[in-house]
C-alpha positions in Angstrom: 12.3 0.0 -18.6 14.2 -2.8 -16.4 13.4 -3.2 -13.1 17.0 -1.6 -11.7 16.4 2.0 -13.9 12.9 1.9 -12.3 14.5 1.6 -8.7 16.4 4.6 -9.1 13.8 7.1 -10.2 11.6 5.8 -6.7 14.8 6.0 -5.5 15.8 9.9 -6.7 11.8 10.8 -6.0 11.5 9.5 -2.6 15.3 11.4 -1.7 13.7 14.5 -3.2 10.4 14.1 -1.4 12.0 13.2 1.8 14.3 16.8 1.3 11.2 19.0 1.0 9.9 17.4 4.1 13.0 17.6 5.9 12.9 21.5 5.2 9.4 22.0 6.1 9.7 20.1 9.6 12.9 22.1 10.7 10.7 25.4 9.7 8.0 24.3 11.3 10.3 24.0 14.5 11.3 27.2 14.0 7.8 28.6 14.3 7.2 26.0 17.4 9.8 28.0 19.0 9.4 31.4 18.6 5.5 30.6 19.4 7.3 29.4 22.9 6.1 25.7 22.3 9.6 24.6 22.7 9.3 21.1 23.7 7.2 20.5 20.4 9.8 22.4 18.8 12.5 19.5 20.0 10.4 16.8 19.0 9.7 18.5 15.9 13.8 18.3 15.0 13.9 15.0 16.3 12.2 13.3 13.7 14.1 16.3 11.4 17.4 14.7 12.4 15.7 10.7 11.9 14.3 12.0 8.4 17.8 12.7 7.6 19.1 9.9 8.8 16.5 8.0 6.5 17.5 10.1 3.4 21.0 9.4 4.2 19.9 4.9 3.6 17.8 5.7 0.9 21.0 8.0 -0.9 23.4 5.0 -0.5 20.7 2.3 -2.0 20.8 5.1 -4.9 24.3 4.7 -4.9 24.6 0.8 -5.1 22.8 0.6 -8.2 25.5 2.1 -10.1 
């Protein structure tokens, strides 16, 4: 296998792994909040909204390979 079909399955596993994380952090903000721990609950979606961010770089590296 060359080295650039190699890239994009770590690249496809890593997006996929970053999207399961991505769900469970925003979940586990939910249950921050409702437990009143809302400040931990903000910093919780904070790194939510920079995992996204870091899925949305590691999408477009996907993307120049093609």
């Amino acid at each position: 296998m060359e080295f650039v079909e190699k890239s994009r399955i770590i690249l496809d596993r890593w997006i996929s792994h970053s999207d399961h994380h991505l769900e469970e952090y925003e979940a586990f903000a939910d249950e921050l909040e409702e437990a009143g721990k809302v400040e931990s609950a903000k910093a919780v979606r904070e790194m939510a909204e920079l995992t996204s961010k870091s899925t949305e770089c590691l999408k477009r590296a996907l993307k120049a390979l093609d």
